[in-house]
N, C-alpha and C positions, 0 to 999 in steps of 0.2 A: 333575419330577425333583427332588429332594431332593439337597443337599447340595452342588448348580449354580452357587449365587447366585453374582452378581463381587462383590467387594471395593469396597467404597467407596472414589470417587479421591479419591487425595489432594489437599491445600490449592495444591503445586504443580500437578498436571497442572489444577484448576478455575483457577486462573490463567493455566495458559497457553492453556487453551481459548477462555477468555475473553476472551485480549487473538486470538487467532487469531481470533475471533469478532465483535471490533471491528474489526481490519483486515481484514478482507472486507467488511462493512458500508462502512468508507469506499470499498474500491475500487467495489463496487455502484455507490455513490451519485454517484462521479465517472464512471462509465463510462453511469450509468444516467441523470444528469443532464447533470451538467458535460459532458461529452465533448458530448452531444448536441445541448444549446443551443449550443456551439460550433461547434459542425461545420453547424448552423441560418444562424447568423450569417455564418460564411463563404460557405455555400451561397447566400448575399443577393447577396452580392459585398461585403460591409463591411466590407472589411477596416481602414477607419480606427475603430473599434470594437473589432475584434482589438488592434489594435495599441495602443491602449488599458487594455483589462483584461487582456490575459495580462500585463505587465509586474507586475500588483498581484496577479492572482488564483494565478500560479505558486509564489512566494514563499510566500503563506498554505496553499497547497496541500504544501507542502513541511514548511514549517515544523511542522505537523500531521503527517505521514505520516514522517519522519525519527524523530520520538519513538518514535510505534509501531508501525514495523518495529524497531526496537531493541528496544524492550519485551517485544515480542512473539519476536523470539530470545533474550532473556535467559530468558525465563520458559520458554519450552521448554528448553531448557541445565538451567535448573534443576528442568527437570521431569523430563530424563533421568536430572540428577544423583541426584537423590533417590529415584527408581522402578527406576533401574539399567537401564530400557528404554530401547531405542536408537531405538525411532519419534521419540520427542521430539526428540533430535537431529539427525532426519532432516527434519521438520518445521521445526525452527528453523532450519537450514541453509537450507529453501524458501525460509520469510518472510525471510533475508536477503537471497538472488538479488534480491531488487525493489534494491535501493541499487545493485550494480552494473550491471546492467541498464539503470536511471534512468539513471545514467552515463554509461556508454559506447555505452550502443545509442541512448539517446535522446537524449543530449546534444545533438549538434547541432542536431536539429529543436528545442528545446526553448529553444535558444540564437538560432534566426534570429527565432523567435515570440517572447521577452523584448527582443531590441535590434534585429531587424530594420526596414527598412522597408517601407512599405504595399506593394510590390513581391512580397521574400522573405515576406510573411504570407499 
């Protein structure tokens, strides 16, 4: 059909694809790795190991993943802004539920695994 083609997206929507496309990639790879090796290690019973590396490895995990979930809603924001389409916004609103989420729902587990003892781990 002639006269079909889409429109080339814009520099916003490949940006925010992009970073939408990075943060998935990390959740993959913590869910595909991280989660698993850990869940490995407790399923040993060693928990003084646990108690160990989640203290270093949550932080790095953090410190990483707080960047881009932000990025990654800023760049949809600005992909709604500029295309006047309301999916980006829609989108970008998703990729921020992870921060409160992280928060409130997982907060406490997240909290007895960084300062609990070989007990609570």
């Amino acid at each position: 059909r002639q006269g079909t083609a889409m429109p080339a997206p814009s520099d916003a929507e490949l940006l925010a694809t992009g970073c939408a496309g990075c943060l998935a990639g990390a959740f993959v790879f913590a869910s595909a790795v991280d989660t698993r090796a850990l869940t490995a290690i407790a399923a040993q019973g060693d928990a003084e190991t646990l108690r160990k590396f989640f203290p270093i490895w949550w932080p790095c995990g953090r410190d990483c993943m707080v960047p881009l979930v932000l990025a990654t809603t800023t760049s949809h924001a600005l992909a709604c802004w500029s295309t006047r389409r309301s999916v980006w916004g829609c989108t970008g609103a998703a990729a921020f539920t992870i921060l409160p989420y992280t928060v409130f729902v997982l907060g406490e587990d997240i909290a007895a695994l960084r300062f609990g003892d070989g007990d609570e781990v």
